[in-house]
ZALUMSE-563376 format. One record per residue (C-alpha): residue in one letter; x, y, z. Coordinates in steps of 0.05 Angstrom, whole numbers, padded with zeros to 5 digits, always signed. Last residue first. Layout:
N
aXYZ/...
***
This chain:
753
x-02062+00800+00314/x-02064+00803+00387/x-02037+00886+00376/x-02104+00906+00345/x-02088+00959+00293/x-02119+00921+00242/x-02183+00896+00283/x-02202+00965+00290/x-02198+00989+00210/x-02231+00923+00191/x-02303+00938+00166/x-02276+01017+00140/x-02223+00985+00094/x-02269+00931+00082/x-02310+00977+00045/x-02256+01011+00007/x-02231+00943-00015/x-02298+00927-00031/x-02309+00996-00072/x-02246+00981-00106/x-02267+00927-00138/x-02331+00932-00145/x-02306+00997-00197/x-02252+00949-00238/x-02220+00885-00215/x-02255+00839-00268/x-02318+00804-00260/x-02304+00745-00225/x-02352+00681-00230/x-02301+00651-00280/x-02228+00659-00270/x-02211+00588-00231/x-02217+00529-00266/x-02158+00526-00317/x-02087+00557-00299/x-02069+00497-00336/x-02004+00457-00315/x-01936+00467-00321/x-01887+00404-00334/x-01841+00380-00285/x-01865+00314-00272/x-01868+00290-00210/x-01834+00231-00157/x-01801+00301-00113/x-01813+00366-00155/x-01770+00396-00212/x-01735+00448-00204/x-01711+00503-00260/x-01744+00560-00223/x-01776+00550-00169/x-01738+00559-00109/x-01732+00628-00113/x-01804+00642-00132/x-01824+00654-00208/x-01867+00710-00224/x-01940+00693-00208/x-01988+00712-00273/x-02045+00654-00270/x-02053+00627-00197/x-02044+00700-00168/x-02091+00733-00218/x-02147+00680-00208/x-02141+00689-00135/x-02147+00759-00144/x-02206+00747-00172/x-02232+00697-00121/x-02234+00748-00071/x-02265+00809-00099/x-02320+00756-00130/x-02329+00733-00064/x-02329+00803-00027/x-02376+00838-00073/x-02426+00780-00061/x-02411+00784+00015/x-02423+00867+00011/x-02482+00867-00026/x-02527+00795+00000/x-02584+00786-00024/x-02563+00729-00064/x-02497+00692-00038/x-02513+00622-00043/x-02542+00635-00120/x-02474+00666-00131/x-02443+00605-00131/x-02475+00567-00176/x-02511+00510-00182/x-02491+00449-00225/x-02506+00390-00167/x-02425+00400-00168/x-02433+00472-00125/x-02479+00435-00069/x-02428+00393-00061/x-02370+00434-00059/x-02411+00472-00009/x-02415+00416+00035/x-02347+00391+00033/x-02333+00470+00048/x-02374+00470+00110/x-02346+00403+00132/x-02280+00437+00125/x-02281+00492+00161/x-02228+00548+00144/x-02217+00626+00153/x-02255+00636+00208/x-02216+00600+00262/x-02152+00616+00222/x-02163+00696+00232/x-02105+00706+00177/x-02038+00722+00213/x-02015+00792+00197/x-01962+00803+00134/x-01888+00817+00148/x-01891+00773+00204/x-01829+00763+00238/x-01805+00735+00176/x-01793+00662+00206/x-01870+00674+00226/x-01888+00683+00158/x-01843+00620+00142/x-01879+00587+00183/x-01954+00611+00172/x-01936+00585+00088/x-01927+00521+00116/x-01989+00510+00145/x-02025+00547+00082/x-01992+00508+00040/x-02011+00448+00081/x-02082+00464+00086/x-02081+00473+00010/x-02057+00394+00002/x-02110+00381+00045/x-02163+00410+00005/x-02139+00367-00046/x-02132+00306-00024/x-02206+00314+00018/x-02230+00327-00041/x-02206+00268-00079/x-02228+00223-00013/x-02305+00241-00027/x-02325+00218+00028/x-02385+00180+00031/x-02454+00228+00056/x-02494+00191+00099/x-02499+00244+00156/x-02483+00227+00218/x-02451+00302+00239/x-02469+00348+00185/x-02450+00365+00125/x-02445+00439+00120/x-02499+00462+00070/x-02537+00506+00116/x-02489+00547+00139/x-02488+00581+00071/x-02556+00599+00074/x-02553+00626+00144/x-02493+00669+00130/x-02526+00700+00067/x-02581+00708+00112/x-02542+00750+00164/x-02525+00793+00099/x-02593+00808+00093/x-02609+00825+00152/x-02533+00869+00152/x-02565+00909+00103/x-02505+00962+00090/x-02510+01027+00085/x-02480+01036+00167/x-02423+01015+00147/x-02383+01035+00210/x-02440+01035+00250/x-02457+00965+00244/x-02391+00940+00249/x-02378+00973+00318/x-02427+00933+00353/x-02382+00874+00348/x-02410+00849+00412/x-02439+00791+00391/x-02407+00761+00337/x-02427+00781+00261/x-02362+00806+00243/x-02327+00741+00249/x-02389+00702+00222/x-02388+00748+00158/x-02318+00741+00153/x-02314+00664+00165/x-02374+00652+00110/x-02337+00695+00059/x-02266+00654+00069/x-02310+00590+00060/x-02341+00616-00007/x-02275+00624-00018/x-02254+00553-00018/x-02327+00531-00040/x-02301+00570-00108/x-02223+00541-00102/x-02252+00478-00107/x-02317+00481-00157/x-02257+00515-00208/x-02219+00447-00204/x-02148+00442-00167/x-02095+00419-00201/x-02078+00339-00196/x-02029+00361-00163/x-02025+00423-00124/x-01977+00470-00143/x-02005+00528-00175/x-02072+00520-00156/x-02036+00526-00087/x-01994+00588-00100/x-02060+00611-00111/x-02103+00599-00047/x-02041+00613-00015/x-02037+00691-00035/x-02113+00690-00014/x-02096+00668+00058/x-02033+00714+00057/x-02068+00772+00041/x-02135+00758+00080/x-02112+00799+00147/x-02098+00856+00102/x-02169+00855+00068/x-02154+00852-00004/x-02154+00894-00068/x-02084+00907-00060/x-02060+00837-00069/x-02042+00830-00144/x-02007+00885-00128/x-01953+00853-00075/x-01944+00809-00126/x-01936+00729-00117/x-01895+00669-00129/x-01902+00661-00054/x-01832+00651-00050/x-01829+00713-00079/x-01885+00743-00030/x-01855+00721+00033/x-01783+00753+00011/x-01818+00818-00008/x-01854+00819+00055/x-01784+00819+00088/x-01762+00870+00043/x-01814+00909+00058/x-01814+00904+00141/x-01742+00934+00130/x-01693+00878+00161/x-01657+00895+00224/x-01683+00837+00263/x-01676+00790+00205/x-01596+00807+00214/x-01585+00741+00238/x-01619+00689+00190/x-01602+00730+00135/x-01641+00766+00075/x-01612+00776+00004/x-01677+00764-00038/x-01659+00710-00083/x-01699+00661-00036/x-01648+00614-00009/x-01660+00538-00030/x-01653+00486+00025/x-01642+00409-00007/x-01700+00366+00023/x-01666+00294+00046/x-01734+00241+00056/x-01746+00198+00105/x-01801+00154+00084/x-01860+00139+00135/x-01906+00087+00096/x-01979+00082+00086/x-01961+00106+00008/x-01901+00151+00017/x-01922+00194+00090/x-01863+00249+00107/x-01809+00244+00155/x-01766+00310+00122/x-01685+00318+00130/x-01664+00383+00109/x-01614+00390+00058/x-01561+00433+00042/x-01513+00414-00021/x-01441+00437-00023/x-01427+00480-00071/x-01431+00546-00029/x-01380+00522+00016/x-01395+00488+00083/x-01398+00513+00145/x-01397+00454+00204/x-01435+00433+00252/x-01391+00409+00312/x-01379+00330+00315/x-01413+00282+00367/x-01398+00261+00439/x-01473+00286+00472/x-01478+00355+00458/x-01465+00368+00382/x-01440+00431+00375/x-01470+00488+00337/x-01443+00551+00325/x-01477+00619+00323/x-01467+00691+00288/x-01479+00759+00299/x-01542+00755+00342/x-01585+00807+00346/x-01626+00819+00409/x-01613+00901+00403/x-01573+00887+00472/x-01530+00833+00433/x-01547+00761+00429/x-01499+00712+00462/x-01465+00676+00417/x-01476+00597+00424/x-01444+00538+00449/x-01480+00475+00450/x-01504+00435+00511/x-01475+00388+00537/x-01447+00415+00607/x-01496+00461+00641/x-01497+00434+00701/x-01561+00422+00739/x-01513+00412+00808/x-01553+00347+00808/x-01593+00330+00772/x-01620+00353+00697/x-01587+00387+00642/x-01630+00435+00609/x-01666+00433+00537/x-01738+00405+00561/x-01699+00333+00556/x-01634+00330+00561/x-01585+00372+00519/x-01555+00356+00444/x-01539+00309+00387/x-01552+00311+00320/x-01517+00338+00254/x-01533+00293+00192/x-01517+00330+00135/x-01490+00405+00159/x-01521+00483+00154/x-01485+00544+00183/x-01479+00564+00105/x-01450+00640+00110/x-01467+00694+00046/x-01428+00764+00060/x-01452+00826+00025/x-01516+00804-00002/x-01550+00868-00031/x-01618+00892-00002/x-01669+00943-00037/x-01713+01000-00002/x-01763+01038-00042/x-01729+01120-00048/x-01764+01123-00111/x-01707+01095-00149/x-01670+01045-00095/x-01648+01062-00022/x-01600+01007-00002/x-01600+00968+00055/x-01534+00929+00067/x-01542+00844+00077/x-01499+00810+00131/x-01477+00738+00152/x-01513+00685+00157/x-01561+00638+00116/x-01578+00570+00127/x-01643+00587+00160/x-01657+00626+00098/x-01653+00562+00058/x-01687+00515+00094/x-01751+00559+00107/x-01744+00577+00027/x-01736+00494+00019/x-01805+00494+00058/x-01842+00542+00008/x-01821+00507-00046/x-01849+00442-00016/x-01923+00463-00008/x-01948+00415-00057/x-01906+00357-00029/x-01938+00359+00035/x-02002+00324+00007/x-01973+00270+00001/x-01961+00229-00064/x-02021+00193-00088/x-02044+00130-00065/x-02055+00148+00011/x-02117+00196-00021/x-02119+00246+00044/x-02138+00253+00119/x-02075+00285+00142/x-02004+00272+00171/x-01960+00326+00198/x-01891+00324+00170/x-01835+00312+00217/x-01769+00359+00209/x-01698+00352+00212/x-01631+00395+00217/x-01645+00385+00290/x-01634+00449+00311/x-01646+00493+00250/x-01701+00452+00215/x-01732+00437+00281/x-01737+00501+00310/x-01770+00529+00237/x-01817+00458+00252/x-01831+00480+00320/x-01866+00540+00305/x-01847+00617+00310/x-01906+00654+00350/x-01919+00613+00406/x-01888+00670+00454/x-01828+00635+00466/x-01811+00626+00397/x-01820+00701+00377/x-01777+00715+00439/x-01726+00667+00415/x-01735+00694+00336/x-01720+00772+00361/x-01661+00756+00403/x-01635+00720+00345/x-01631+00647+00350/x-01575+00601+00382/x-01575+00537+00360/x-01554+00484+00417/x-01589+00527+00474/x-01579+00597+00516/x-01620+00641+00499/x-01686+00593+00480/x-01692+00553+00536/x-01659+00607+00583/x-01717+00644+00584/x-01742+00690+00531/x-01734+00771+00554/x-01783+00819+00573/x-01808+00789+00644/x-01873+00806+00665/x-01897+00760+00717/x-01907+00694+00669/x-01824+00706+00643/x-01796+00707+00713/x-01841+00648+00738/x-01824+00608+00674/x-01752+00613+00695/x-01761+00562+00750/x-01736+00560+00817/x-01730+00496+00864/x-01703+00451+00811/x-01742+00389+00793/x-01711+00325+00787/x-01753+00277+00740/x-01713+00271+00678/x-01655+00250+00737/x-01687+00185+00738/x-01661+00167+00664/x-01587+00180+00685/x-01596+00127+00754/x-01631+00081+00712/x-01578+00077+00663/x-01515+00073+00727/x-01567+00018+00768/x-01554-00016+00701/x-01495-00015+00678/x-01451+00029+00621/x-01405+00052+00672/x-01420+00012+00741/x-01452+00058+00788/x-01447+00131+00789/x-01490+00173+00839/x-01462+00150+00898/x-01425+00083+00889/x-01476+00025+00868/x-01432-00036+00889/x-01392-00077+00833/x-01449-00100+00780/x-01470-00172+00794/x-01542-00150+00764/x-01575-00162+00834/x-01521-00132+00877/x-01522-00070+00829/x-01599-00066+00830/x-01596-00080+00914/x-01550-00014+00897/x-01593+00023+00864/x-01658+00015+00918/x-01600+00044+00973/x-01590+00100+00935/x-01662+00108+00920/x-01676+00119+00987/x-01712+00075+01039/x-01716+00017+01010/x-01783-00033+01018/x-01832+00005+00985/x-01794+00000+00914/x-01818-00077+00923/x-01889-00060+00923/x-01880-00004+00876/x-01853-00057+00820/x-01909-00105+00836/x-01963-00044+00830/x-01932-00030+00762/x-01929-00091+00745/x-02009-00106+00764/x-02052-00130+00822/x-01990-00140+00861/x-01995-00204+00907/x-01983-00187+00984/x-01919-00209+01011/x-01892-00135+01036/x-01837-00136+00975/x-01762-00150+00978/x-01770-00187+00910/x-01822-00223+00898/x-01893-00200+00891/x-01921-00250+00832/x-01914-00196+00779/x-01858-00170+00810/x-01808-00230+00797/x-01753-00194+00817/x-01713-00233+00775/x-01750-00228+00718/x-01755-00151+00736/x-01684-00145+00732/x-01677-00180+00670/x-01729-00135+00636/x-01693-00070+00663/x-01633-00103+00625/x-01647-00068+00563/x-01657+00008+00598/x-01721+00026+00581/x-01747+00075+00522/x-01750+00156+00530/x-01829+00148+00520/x-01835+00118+00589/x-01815+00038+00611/x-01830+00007+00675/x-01762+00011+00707/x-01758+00084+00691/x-01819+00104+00720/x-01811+00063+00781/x-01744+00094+00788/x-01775+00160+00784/x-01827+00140+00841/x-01767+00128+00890/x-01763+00205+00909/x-01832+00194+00941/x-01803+00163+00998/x-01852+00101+01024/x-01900+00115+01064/x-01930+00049+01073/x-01954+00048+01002/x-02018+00070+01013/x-01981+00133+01040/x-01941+00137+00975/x-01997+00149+00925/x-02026+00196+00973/x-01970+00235+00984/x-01951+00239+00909/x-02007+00286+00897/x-02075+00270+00855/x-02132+00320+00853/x-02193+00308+00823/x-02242+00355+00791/x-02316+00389+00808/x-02307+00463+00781/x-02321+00527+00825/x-02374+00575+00818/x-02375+00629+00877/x-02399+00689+00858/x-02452+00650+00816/x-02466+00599+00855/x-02436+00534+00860/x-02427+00486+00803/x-02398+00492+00745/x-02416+00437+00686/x-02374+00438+00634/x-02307+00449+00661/x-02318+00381+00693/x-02240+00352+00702/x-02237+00284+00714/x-02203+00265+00647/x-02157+00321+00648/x-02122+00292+00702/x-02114+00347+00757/x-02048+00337+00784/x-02020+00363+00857/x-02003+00437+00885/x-01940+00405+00919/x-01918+00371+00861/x-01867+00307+00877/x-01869+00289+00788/x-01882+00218+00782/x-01966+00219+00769/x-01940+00281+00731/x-01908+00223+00683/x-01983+00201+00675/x-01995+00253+00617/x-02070+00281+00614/x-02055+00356+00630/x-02080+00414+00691/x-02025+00426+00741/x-02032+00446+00808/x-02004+00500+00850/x-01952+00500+00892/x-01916+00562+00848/x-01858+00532+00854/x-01875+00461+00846/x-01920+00490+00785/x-01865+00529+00751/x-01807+00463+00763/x-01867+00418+00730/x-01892+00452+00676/x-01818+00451+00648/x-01807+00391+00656/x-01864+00369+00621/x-01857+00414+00563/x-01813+00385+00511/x-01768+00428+00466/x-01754+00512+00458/x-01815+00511+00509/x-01871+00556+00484/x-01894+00606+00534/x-01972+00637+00543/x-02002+00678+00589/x-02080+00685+00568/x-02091+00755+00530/x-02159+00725+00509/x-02141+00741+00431/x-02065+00708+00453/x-02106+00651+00479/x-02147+00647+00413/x-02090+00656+00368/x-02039+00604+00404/x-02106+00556+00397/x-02116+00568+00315/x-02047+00557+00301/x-02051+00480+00341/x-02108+00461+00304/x-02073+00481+00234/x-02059+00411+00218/x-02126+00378+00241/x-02109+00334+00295/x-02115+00254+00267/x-02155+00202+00314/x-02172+00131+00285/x-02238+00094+00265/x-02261+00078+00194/x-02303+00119+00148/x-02244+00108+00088/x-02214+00166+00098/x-02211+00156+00172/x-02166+00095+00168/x-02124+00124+00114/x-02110+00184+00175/x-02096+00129+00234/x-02044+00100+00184/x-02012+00155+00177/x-02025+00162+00245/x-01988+00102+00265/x-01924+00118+00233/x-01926+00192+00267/x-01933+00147+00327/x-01863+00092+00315/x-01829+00159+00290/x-01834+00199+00350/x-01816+00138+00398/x-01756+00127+00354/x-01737+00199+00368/x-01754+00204+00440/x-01672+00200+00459/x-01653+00244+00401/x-01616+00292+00463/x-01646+00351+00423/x-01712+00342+00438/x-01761+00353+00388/x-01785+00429+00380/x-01826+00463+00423/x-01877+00432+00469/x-01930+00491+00501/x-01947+00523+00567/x-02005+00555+00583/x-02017+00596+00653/x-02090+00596+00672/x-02112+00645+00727/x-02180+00608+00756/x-02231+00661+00787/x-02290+00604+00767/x-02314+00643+00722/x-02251+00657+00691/x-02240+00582+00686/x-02301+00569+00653/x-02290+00629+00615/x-02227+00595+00589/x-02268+00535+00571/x-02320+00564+00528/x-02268+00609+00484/x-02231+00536+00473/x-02304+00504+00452/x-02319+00565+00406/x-02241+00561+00365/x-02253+00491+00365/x-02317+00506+00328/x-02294+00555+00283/x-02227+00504+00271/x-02283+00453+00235/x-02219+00404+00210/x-02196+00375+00145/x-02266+00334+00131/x-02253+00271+00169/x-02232+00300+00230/x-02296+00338+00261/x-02309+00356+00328/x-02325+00305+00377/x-02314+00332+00439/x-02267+00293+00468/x-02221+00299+00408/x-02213+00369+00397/x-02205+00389+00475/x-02174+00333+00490/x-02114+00351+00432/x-02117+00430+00449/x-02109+00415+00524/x-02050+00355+00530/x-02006+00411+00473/x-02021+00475+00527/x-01999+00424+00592/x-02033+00480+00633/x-02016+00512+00705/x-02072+00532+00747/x-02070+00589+00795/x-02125+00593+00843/x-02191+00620+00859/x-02233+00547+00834/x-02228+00478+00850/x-02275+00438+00885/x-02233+00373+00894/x-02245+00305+00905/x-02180+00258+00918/x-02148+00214+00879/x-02112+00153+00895/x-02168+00125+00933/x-02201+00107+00868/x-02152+00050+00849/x-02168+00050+00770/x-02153+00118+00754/x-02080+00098+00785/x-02069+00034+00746/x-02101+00061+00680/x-02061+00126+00680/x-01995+00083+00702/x-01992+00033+00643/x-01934+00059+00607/x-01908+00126+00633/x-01924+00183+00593/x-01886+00234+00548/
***
């Protein structure tokens, strides 16, 4: 959210912020504000897909900035959209503009597009640093507010409604703060920032009350829209020129207009009511106004900014067990296990989305605008998403032949409506005065186990209760998705896996029978996989749902640099200092050589400048796998996780693979980037093996069969491409697998992962 115009009016009046050496104190951060300056101030790639090793490096450098500098960071994260549907248009109008952003930068033109998986790859390296994390179940800012007014210390972001917020502790803009150059000495580093507080701003302004600088907010406009007659008002006002009940001076801007004449009152009460008398409304009375006027609209949107003294972030940062009331206590109630997977970063938005808001927005990428997007190769596994999220009720365990575990449906419940909306303010709690709970849904309460047995959904704000429909009834999801440069809304029926397994009994579900919905869905074995690293499983299973899928299929050069990739990010991974225990535990191996291997491989990444075009047909594809693989981490995390997270920042950089690809098309092969080295040869022709077998004998997933796909044929393609290079599954096999067995023993049992 932001305020329009105020980050360039207060950056530009110097005496608004102060000089700060900041260091032994608490620092709350806007989590989504830090990833996206991060990436983007810093110049890391966009065009190729995304180099998430180097975000992953910059991100490590920061928080040791901050350590350094005795800093305690405390991240907190957007959720899902608001429920309230009042930032909707404002959501469309910029996921509109970065489709167009994204076929600006595929054809070497300017824009700025966040690599899909950027936000994946920062939960893992905070949760790898142990850094204090919580995911709001929708927008932040409020909620970084009430913890840091609290606390009274400051908060870290680049969003000009904190210039609003009455924070004790004050805002650092992003912008100002120099994490990359510490200064002091060594016990005593600290980093050279600014500070803004409220104080200030109001001092110069005569000392006016603070509690007027939501009005301002609201009368200039914010991502929640303005009220229509705020433009009247200001006409009248005349603010530009200093009318009003200003000091006389001329305003250098609006804004500064609007604060000049906000000066003048002494509350907001009294503010409101010169509105009302202004307007011809009948007099401002309390906290009402005229229904449906002005002062009344202004009045609602300046509540957004009230802060209650106690937040429930405090509980959850010092220990607490259970999620806040965000996620307990909101429209859709989740099982006890999903909120505290949510508030931990580990469920994302778009499963929060699809259940709340019966809605999701697409991410867009760098891609071929001219074909269909690259979302649509990965839209089996979404309808799954859909389609378990839709499902209540309860599933018995039964002990098969062998004594494997098997689940039979029992009771099937579709909690799913079309076109259910509604809900609470913004950061999912009702604001002002009293901070009454009314609006929100009704849920049932999880039990001590954190298993719900059921939940309804209201809608919030005047609408109709979701209802359960009968198994005929169609469920569908709506999906904002790119259709040439165009956002299209389109309705995505949800398709239960045919694996009994239900929304609130996930809790009590046998890890296998959750891995055996992932892998159905998947279209894949759990054999096929066997021969890989554990953390690679779901990377690899991907890689060949994705040949499957993708259209136009991927070529054999593709899925080769692919894994090539996957070998380059677990030699790097194990090649960091301090992983001391690697050389011991395979103690054979030549880890010179090996090191060379990494070297070579290295070398082809295009790099920055380079006149190299790009090839846009790539960049389709590659993208299309990126959002399988997006996709695919969802419903993983729906699962609770039946396989581990892949190492993202080691799994994927795309100007590496562009680069390989390349080198791979001059008609060289792949194994002549790998020579010398035993274990990463073994490991690439391990890898794309079992690719081969995934892409080539996958048993139909649940929402497969019979389907066609959205503007496709529905014919089957070649498994062409992908089976030469390997050498079968037999003795180097195994002795990988065993290998890697050994290499990744520790990481396995690591609890971050």
């Amino acid at each position: 959210m932001g305020v329009q115009g105020l980050t360039t009016y207060v950056e530009g009046n110097r005496q608004f912020l102060q000089d700060v050496k900041f260091r032994d104190s608490r620092l709350v951060i806007d989590g989504c504000s830090l990833y996206f300056r991060l990436y983007f101030n810093h110049g890391l790639d966009q065009q190729h897909g995304g180099d998430y090793d180097a975000f992953a490096r910059l991100l490590t450098q920061f928080l040791s900035a901050l350590a350094a500098c005795n800093i305690q960071p405390y991240v907190v994260l957007d959720g899902g959209m608001d429920p309230s549907d009042k930032k909707f248009a404002t959501l469309r109008q910029r996921l509109q503009s970065k489709i167009r952003e994204a076929d600006n930068i595929s054809h070497g033109r300017s824009g700025s597009i966040l690599p899909i998986l950027t936000r994946d790859v920062f939960i893992q390296v905070l949760s790898q640093r142990r850094i204090p994390i919580y995911q709001c179940s929708a927008e932040a800012d409020w909620e970084i507010a009430c913890l840091a007014h609290q606390w009274k210390c400051p908060v870290l972001t680049n969003d000009s409604d904190f210039y609003i917020f009455d924070l004790p502790g004050g805002y650092l803009p992003f912008n100002f703060f120099q994490w990359t150059n510490l200064n002091g000495k060594a016990s005593h580093h600290y980093i050279s920032a600014r500070c803004y507080t409220t104080n200030g701003l109001c001092h110069w302004f005569g000392g006016m009350n603070p509690e007027l600088l939501p009005l301002c907010a609201v009368l200039t406009g914010n991502d929640y829209g303005t009220p229509k007659d705020a433009e009247t008002l200001l006409a009248v006002l005349d603010v530009g020129r200093g009318g009003g009940r200003g000091k006389g001076r001329a305003p250098s801007s609006r804004i500064e207009g609007i604060l000049i004449w906000l000066s003048s009152f002494s509350s907001p009460a009294e503010a409101l009511e010169e509105v009302s008398r202004l307007m011809g409304e009948e007099g401002f009375r309390g906290k009402r106004g005229q229904k449906g006027g002005l002062s009344s609209q202004l009045w609602a949107g300046m509540q957004e900014y009230h802060l209650t003294p106690q937040s429930s972030l405090a509980y959850w940062f010092s220990g607490g067990k259970a999620a806040p009331g965000g996620w307990t206590s909101g429209l859709a109630q989740l099982p006890g296990c999903l909120s505290l997977a949510a508030a931990k970063g580990l469920l994302a938005p778009l499963v929060v989305d699809a259940l709340v808001m019966h809605r999701v927005l697409l991410i867009p990428q760098v891609e071929n605008s001219k074909l269909s997007s690259s979302h649509c190769s990965a839209r089996k596994i979404r309808q799954a998403i859909y389609g378990i999220l839709q499902r209540t009720g309860s599933v018995q365990l039964l002990r098969g032949p062998g004594g494997g575990v098997q689940a039979q449906d029992t009771m099937v419940q579709e909690n799913f409506s079309q076109g259910m909306r509604g809900g609470r303010g913004r950061g999912g709690r009702a604001r002002g005065v009293g901070h009454s709970s009314g609006g929100r849904g009704q849920g049932i309460l999880p039990t001590q186990q954190g298993v719900n047995v059921g939940f309804r959904i209201e809608k919030a704000a005047g609408g109709g209760t979701m209802q359960t429909q009968g198994p005929s009834a169609p469920i569908c999801v709506e999906e904002y998705d790119r259709l040439d440069l165009n956002l299209r809304k389109n309705q995505e029926e949800a398709h239960p896996p045919r694996t009994p397994i239900h929304l609130d009994t996930l809790g009590q579900a046998p890890v296998a029978v959750r891995l055996g919905v992932l892998l159905e869905v998947l279209g894949v074995k759990e054999s096929d996989l066997a021969a890989v690293p554990l953390h690679l499983r779901l990377a690899v299973a991907v890689t060949g749902f994705w040949v499957r899928e993708a259209i136009p299929t991927p070529s054999q050069p593709q899925v080769q640099a692919l894994v090539l990739g996957m070998v380059y990010g677990e030699l790097s991974w194990s090649n960091q200092p301090g992983a001391t225990h690697y050389q011991y535990a395979v103690p054979q191996l030549n880890w010179a050589a090996e090191r060379n291997v990494l070297s070579g491989l290295d070398r082809q990444r295009v790099r920055p400048g380079e006149r190299r075009g790009l090839d846009v047909g790539v960049a389709h594809s590659l993208s299309q796998w990126q959002a399988c693989l997006w996709s695919a981490l969802c419903l993983n995390q729906l699962l609770l996780q039946p396989l581990p997270e892949p190492h993202l920042s080691w799994l994927f950089s795309g100007t590496l693979v562009h680069g390989i690809l390349k080198y791979l098309k001059g008609g060289r092969a792949a194994e002549s980037l790998l020579a010398g080295g035993s274990l990463s040869g073994q490991l690439y022709s391990s890898l794309l093996d079992v690719v081969r077998n995934c892409s080539s004998k996958a048993h139909p997933s649940s929402s497969a069969t019979g389907r066609g796909r959205r503007g496709r044929g529905r014919g089957r393609r070649g498994r062409r491409g992908v089976g030469r290079g390997a050498r079968g599954r037999g003795q180097g096999t195994e002795d990988i697998n065993n290998r890697f067995a050994l290499l990744m023993s520790e990481e396995e049992s690591d609890d971050d992962w």
